[in-house]
N, C-alpha and C positions, 0 to 999 in steps of 0.2 A: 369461196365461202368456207367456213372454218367447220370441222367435224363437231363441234357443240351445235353451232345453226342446225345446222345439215340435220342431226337427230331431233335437235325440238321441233323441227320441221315435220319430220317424220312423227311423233309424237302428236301434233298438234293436228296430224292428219288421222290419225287413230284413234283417237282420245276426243268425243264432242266437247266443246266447253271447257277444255282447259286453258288458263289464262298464262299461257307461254312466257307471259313479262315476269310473274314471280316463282320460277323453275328455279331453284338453286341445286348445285352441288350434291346436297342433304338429303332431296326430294326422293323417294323409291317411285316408281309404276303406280302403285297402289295408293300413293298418296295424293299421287294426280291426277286418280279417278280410274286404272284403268281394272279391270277383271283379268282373268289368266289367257283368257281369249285375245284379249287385246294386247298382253306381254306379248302372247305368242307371237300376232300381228304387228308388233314392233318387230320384234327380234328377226322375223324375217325381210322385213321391211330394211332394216339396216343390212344385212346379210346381203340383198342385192344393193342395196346403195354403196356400198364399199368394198365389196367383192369379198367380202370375207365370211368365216363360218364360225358360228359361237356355239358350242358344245352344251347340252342343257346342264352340268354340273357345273362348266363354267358359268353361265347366264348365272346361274342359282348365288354363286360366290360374286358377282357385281352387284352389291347390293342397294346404292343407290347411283342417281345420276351420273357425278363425279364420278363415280369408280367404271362405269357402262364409257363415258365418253372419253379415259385414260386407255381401257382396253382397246377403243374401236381404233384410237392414232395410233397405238402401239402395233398393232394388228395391221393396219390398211399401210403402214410404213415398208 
């Protein structure tokens, strides 16, 4: 499964009610409904899903989806 599945995955497990079909690129966290509590709960969600550790100034500088799922391949490689 490809590291974009993999996070909407995660996303869509965090997030009640977000409609995972129109996630683009573009989208932030907050666009897709979630609060800082549920950032958080993503970000660590991925952090174990792909072994890796995202620094909260770097989280802060991924600022929408596209740029979250460029970091996590580059990272998990």
């Amino acid at each position: 499964m490809s590291v974009r599945k993999r996070i909407i995955e995660l996303i869509a497990k965090n997030i009640k009610g977000v409609d995972v079909s129109t996630i683009t690129n573009e989208h932030t966290l907050e666009d897709l409904g979630a609060d800082s509590l549920d950032s958080v709960e993503i970000v660590l969600a991925i952090e174990q899903e792909f072994d890796i550790e995202i620094e909260d100034n770097e989280f802060d500088e991924l600022q929408n989806f596209g740029k979250l799922v460029e970091y996590v391949e580059d990272m998990s490689q």
